[in-house]
PDB file of N, CA, C and O in Angstrom:
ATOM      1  N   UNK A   1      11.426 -20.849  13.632  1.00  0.00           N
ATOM      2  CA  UNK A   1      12.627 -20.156  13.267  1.00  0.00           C
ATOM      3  C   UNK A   1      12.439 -18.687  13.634  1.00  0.00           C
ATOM      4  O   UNK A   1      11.356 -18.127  13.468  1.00  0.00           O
ATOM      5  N   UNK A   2      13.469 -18.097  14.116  1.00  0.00           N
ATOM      6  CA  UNK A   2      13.301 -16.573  14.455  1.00  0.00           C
ATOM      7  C   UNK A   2      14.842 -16.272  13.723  1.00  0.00           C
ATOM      8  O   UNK A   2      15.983 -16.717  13.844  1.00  0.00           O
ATOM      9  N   UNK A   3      13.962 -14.970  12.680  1.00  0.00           N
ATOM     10  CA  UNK A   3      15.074 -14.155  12.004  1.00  0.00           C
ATOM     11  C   UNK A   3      15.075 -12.591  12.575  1.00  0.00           C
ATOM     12  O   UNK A   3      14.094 -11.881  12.795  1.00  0.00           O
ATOM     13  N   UNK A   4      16.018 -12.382  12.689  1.00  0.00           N
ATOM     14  CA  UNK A   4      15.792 -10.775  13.050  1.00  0.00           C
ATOM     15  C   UNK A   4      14.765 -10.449  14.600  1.00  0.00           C
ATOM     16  O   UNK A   4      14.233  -9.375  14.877  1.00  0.00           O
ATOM     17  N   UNK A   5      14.728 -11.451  15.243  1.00  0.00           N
ATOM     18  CA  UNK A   5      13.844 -10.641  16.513  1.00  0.00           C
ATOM     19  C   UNK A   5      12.572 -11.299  15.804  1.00  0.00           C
ATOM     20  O   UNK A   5      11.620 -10.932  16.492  1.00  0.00           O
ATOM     21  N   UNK A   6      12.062 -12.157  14.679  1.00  0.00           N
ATOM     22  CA  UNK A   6      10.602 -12.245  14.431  1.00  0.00           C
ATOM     23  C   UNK A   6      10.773 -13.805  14.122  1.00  0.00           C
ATOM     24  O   UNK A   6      11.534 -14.484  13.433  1.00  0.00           O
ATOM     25  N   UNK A   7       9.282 -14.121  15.291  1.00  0.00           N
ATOM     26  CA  UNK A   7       9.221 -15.549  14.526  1.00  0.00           C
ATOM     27  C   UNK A   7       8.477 -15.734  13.135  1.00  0.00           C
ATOM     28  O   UNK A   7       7.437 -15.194  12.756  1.00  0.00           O
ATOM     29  N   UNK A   8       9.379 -16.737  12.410  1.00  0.00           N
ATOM     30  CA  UNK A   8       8.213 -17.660  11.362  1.00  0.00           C
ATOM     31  C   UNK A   8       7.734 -18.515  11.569  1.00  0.00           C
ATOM     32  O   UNK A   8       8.647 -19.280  11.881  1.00  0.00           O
ATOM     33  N   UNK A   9       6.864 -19.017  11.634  1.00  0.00           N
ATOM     34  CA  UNK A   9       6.308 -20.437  11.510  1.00  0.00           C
ATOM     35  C   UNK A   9       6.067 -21.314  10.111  1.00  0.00           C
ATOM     36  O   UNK A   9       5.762 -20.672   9.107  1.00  0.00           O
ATOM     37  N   UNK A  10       6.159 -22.352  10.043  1.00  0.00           N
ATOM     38  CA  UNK A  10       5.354 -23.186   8.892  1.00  0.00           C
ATOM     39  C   UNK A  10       4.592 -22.784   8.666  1.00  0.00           C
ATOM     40  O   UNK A  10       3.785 -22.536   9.562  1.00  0.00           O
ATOM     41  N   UNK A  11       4.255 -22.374   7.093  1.00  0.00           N
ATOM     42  CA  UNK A  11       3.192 -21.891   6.368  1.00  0.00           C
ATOM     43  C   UNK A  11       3.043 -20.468   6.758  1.00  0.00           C
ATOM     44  O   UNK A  11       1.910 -19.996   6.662  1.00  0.00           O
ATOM     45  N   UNK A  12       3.947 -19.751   7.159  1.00  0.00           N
ATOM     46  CA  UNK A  12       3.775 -18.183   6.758  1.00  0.00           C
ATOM     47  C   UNK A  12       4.354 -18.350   6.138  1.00  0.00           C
ATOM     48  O   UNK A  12       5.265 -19.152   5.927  1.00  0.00           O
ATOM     49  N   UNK A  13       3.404 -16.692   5.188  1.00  0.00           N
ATOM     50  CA  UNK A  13       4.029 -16.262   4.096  1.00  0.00           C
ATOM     51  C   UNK A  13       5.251 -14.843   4.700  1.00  0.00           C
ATOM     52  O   UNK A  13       5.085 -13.954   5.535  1.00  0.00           O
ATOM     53  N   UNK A  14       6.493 -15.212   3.776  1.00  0.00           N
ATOM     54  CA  UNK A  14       7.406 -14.223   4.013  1.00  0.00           C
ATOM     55  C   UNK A  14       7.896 -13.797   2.543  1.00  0.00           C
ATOM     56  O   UNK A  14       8.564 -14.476   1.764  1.00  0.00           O
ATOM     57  N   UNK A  15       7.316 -12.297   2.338  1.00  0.00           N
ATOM     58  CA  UNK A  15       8.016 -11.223   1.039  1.00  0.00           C
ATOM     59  C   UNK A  15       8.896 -10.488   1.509  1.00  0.00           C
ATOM     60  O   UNK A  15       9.157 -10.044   2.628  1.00  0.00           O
ATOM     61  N   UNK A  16       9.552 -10.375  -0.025  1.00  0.00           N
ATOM     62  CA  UNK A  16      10.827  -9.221   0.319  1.00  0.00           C
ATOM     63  C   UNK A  16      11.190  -8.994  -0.961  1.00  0.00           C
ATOM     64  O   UNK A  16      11.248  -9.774  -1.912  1.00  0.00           O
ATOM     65  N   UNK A  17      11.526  -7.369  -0.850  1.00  0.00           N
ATOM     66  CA  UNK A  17      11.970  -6.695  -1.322  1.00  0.00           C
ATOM     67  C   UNK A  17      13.061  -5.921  -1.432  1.00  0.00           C
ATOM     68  O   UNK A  17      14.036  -6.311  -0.790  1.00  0.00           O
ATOM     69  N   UNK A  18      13.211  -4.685  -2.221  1.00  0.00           N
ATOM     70  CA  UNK A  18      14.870  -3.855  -1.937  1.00  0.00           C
ATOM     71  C   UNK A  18      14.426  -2.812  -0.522  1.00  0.00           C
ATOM     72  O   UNK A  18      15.254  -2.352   0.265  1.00  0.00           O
ATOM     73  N   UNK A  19      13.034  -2.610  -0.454  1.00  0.00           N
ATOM     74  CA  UNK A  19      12.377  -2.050   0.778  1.00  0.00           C
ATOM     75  C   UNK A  19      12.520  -2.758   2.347  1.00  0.00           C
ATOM     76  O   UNK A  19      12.589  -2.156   3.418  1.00  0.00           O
ATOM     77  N   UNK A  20      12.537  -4.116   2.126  1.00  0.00           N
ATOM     78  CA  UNK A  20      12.337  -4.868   3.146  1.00  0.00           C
ATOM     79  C   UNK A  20      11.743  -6.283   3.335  1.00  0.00           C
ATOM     80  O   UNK A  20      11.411  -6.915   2.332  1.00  0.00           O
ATOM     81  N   UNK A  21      11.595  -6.801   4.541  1.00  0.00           N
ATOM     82  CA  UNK A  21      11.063  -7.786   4.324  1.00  0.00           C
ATOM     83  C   UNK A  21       9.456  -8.339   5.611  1.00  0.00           C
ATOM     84  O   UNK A  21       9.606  -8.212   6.827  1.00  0.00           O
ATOM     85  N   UNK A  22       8.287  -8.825   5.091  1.00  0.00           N
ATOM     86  CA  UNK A  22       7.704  -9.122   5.822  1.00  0.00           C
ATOM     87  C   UNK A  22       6.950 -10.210   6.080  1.00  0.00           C
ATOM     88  O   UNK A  22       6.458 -10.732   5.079  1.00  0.00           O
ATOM     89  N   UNK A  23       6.680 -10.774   7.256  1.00  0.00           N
ATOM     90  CA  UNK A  23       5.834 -11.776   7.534  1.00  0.00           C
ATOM     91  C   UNK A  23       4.636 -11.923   7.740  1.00  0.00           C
ATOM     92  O   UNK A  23       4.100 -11.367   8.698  1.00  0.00           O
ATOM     93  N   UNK A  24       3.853 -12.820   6.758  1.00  0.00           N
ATOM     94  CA  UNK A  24       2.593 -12.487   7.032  1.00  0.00           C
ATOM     95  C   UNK A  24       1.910 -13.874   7.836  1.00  0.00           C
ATOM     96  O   UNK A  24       1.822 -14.873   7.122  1.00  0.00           O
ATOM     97  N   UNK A  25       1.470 -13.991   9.127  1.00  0.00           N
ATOM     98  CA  UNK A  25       1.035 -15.131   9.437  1.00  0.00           C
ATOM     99  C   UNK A  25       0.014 -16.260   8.401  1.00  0.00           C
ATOM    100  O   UNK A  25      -0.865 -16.002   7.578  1.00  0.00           O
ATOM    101  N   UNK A  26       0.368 -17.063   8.692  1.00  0.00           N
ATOM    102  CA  UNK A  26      -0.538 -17.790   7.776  1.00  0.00           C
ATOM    103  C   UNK A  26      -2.280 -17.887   8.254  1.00  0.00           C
ATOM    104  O   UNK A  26      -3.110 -18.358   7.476  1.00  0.00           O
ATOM    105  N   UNK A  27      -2.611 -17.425   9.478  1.00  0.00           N
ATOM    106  CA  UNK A  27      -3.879 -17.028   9.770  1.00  0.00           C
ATOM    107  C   UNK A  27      -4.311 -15.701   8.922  1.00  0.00           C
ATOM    108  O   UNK A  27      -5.399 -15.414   8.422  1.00  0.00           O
ATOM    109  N   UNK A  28      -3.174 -15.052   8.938  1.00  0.00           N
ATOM    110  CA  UNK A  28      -3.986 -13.852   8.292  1.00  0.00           C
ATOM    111  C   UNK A  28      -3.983 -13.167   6.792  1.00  0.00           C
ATOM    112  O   UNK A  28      -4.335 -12.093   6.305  1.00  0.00           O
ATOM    113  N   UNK A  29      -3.293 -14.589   6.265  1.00  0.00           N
ATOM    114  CA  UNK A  29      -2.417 -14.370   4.700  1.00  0.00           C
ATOM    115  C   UNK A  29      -3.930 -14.207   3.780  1.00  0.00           C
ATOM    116  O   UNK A  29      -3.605 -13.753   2.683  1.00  0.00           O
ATOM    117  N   UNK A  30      -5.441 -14.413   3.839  1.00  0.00           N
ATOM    118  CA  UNK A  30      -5.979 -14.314   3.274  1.00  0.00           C
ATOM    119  C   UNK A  30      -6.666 -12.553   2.976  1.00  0.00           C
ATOM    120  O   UNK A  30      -6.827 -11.752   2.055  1.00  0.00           O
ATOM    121  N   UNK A  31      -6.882 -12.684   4.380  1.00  0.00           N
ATOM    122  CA  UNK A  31      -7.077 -10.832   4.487  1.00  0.00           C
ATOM    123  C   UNK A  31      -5.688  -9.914   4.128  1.00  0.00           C
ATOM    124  O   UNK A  31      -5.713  -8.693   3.977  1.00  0.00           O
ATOM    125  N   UNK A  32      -5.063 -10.352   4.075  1.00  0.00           N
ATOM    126  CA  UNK A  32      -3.812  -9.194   3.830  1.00  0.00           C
ATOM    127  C   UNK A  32      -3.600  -9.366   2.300  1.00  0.00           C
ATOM    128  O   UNK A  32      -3.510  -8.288   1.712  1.00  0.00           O
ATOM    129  N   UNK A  33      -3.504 -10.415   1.562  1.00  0.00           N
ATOM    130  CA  UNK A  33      -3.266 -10.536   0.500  1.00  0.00           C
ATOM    131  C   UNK A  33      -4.764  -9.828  -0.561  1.00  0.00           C
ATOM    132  O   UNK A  33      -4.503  -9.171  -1.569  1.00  0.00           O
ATOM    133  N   UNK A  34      -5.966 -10.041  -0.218  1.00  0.00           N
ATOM    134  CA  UNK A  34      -7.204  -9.393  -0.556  1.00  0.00           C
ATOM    135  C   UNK A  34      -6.983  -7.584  -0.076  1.00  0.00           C
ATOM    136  O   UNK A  34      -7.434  -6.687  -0.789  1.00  0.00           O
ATOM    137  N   UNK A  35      -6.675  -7.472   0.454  1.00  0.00           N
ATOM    138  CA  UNK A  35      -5.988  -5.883   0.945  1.00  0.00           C
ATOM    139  C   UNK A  35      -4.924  -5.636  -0.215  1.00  0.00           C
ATOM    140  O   UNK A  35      -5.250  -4.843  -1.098  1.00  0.00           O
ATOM    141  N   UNK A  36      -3.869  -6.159  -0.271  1.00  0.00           N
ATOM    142  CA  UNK A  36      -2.574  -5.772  -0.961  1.00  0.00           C
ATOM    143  C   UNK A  36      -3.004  -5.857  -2.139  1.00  0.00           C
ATOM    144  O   UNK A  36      -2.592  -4.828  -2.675  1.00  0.00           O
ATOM    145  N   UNK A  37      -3.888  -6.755  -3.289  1.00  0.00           N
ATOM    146  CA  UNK A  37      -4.642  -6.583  -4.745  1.00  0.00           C
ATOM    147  C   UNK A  37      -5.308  -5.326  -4.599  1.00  0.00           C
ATOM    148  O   UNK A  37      -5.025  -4.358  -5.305  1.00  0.00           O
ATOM    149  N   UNK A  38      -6.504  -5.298  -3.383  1.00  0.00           N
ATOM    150  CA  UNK A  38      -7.137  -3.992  -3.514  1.00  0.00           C
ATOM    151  C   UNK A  38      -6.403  -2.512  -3.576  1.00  0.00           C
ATOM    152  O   UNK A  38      -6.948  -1.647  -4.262  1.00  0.00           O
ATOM    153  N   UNK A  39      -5.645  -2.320  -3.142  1.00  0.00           N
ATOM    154  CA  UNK A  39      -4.405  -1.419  -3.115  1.00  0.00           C
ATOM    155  C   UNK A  39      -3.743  -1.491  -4.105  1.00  0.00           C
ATOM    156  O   UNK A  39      -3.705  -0.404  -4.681  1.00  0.00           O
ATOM    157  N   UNK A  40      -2.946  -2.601  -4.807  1.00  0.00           N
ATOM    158  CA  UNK A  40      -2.664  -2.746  -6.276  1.00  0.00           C
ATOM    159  C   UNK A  40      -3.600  -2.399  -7.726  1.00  0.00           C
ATOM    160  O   UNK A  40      -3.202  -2.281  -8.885  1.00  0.00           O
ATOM    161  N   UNK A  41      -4.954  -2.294  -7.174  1.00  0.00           N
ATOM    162  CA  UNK A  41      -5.813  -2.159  -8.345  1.00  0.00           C
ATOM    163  C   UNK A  41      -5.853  -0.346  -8.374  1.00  0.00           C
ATOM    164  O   UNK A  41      -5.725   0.410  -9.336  1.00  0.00           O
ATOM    165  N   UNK A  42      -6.107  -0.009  -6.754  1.00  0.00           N
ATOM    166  CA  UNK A  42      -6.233   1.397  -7.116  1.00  0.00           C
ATOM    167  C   UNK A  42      -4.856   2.043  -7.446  1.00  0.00           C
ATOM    168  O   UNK A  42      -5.016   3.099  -8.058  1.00  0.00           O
ATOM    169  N   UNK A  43      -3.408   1.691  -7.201  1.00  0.00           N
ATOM    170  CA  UNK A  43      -2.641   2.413  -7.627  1.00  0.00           C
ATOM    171  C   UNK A  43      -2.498   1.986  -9.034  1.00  0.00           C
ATOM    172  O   UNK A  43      -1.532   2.583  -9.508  1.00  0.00           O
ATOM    173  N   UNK A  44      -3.159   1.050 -10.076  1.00  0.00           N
ATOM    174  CA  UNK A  44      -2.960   0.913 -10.596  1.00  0.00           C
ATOM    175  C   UNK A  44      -4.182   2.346 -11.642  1.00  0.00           C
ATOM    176  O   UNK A  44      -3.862   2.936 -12.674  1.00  0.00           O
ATOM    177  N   UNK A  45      -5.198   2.450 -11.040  1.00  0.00           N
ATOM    178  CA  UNK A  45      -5.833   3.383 -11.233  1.00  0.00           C
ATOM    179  C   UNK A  45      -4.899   5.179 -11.226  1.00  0.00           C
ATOM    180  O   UNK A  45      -4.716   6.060 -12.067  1.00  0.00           O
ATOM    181  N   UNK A  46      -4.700   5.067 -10.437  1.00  0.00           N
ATOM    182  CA  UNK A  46      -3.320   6.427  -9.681  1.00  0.00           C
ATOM    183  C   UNK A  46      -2.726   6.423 -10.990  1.00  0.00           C
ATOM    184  O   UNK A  46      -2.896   7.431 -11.676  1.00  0.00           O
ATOM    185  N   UNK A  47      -2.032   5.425 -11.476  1.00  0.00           N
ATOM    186  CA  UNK A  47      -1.621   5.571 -12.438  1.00  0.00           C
ATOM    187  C   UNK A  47      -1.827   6.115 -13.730  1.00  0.00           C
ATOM    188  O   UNK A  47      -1.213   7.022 -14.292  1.00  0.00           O
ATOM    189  N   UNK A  48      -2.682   5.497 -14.077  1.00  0.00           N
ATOM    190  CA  UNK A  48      -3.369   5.466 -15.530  1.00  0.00           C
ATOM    191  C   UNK A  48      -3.662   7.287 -15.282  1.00  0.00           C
ATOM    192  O   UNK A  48      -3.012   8.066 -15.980  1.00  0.00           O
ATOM    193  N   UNK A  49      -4.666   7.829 -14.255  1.00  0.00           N
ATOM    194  CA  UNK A  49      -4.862   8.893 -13.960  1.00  0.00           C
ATOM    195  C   UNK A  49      -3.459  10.190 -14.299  1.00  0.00           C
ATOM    196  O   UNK A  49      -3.527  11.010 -15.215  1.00  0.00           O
ATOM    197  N   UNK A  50      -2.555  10.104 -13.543  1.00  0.00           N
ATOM    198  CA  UNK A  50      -1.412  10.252 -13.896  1.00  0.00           C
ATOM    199  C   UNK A  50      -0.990  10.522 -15.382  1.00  0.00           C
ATOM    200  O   UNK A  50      -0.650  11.638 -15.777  1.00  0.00           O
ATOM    201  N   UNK A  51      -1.038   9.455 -16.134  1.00  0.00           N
ATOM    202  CA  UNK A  51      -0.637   8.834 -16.870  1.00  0.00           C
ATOM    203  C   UNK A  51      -1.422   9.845 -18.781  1.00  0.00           C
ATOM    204  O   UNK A  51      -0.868  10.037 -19.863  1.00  0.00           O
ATOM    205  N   UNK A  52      -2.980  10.228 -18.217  1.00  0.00           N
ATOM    206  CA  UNK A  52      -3.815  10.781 -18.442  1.00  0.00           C
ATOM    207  C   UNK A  52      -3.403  12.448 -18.478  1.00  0.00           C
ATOM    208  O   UNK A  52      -3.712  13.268 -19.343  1.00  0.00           O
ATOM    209  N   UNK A  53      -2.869  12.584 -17.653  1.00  0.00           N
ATOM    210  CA  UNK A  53      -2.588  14.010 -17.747  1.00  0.00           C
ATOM    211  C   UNK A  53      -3.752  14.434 -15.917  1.00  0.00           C
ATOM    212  O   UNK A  53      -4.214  15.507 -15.530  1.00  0.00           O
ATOM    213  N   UNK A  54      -3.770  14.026 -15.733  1.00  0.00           N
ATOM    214  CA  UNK A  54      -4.417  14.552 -14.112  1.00  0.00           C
ATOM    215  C   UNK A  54      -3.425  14.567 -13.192  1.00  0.00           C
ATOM    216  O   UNK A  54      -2.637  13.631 -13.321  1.00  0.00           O
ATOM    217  N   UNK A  55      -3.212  15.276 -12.354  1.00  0.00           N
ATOM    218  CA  UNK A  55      -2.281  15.839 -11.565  1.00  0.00           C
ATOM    219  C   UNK A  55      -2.702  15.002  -9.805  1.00  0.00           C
ATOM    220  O   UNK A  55      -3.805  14.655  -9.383  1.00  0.00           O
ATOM    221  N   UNK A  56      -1.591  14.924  -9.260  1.00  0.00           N
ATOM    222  CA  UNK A  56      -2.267  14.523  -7.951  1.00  0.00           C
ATOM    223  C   UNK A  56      -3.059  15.124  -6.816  1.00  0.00           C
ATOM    224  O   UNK A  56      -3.821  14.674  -5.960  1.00  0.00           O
ATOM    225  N   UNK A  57      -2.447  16.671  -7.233  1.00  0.00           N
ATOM    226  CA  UNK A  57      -3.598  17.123  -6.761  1.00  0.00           C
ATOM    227  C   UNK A  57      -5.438  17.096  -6.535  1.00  0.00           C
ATOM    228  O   UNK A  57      -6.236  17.376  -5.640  1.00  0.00           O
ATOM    229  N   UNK A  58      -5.482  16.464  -8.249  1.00  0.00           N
ATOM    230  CA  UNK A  58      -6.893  16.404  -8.607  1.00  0.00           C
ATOM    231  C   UNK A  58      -7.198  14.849  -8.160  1.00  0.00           C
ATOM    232  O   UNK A  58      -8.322  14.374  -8.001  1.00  0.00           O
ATOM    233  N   UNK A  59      -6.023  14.206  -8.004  1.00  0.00           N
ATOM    234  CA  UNK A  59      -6.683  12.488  -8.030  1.00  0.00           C
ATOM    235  C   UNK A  59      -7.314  12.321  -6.663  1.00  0.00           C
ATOM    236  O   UNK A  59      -8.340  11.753  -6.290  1.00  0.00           O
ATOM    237  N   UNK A  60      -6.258  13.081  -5.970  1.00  0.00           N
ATOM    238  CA  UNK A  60      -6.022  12.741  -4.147  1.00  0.00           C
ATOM    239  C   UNK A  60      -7.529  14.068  -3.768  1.00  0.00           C
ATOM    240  O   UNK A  60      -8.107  14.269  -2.701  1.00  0.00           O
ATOM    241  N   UNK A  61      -7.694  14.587  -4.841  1.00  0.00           N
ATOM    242  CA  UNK A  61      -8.746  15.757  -4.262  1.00  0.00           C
ATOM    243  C   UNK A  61      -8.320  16.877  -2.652  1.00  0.00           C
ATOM    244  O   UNK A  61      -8.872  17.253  -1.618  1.00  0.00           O
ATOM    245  N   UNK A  62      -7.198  16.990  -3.258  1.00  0.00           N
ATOM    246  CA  UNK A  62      -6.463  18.030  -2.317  1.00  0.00           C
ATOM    247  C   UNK A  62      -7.130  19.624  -2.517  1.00  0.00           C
ATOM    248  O   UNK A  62      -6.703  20.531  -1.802  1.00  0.00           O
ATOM    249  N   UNK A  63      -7.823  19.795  -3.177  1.00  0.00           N
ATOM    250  CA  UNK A  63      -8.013  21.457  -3.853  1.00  0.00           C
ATOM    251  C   UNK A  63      -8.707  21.609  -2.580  1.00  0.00           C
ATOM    252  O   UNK A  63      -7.880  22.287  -1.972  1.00  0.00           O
ATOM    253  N   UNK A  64      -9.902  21.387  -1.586  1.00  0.00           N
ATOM    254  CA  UNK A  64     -10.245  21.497  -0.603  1.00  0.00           C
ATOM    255  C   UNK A  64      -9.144  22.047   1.032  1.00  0.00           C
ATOM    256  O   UNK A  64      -9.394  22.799   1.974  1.00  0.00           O
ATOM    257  N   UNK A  65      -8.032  21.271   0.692  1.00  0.00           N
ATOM    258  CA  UNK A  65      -6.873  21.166   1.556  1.00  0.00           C
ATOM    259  C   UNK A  65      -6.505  22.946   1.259  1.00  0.00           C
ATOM    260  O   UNK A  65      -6.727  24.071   1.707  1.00  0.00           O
ATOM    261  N   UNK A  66      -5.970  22.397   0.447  1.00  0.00           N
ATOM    262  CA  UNK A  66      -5.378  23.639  -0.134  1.00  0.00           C
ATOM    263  C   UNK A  66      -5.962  24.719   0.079  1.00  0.00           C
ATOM    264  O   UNK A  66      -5.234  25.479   0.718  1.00  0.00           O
ATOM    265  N   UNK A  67      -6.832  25.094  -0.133  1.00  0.00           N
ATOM    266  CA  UNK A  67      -8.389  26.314   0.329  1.00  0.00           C
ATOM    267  C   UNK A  67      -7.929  26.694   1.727  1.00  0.00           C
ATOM    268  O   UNK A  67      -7.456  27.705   2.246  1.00  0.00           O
ATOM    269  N   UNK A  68      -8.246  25.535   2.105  1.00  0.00           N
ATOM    270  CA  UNK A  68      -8.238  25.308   3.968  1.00  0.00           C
ATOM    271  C   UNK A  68      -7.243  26.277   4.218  1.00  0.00           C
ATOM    272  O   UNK A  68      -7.609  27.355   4.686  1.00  0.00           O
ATOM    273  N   UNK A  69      -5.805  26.038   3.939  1.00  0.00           N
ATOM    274  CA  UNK A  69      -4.580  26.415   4.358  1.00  0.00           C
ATOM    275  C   UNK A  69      -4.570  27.613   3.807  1.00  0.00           C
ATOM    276  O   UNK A  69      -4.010  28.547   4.383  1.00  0.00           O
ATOM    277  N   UNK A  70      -5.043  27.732   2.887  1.00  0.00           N
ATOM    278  CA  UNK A  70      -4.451  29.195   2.056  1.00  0.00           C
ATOM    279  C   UNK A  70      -5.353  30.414   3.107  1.00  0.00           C
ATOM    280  O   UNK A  70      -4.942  31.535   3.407  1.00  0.00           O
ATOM    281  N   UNK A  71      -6.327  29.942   3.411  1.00  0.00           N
ATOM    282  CA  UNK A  71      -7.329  30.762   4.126  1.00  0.00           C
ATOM    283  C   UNK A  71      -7.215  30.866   5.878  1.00  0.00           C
ATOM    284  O   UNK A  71      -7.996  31.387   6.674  1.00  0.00           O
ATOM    285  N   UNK A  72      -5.976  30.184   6.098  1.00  0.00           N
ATOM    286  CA  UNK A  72      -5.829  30.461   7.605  1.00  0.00           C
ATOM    287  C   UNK A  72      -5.146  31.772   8.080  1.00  0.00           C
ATOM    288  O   UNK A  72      -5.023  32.003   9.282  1.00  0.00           O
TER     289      UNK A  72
END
């Protein structure tokens, strides 16, 4: 089946959201889905941090950045 310009096949996985929608081959649904938890755990971290009273500046460790630029 081809939606939009993209094929699916049997046994891909296809998500969607109010963002969009994507296909994930079914060869590669194991690595992407082990990626997308790992990414879910740390924003879930982002959060709590946040959440804590830490600023993103301090999470993302931008104060270095910032130096950089201020000093050009």
């Amino acid at each position: 089946m081809t939606v939009g310009g993209v094929t699916i096949h049997q046994g891909d996985l296809v998500i969607g959201d109010c963002d969009g929608v994507v296909v994930i081959p079914q060869a590669d649904e194991e690595q992407v889905l082990a990626r997308a938890f790992q990414k879910f755990e740390k924003e879930k971290e982002i959060l709590a941090a946040i959440q804590s009273g830490q600023t993103t500046v301090d999470i993302y460790g931008f104060h270095d950045l910032i130096k950089a630029k201020q000093n050009r």
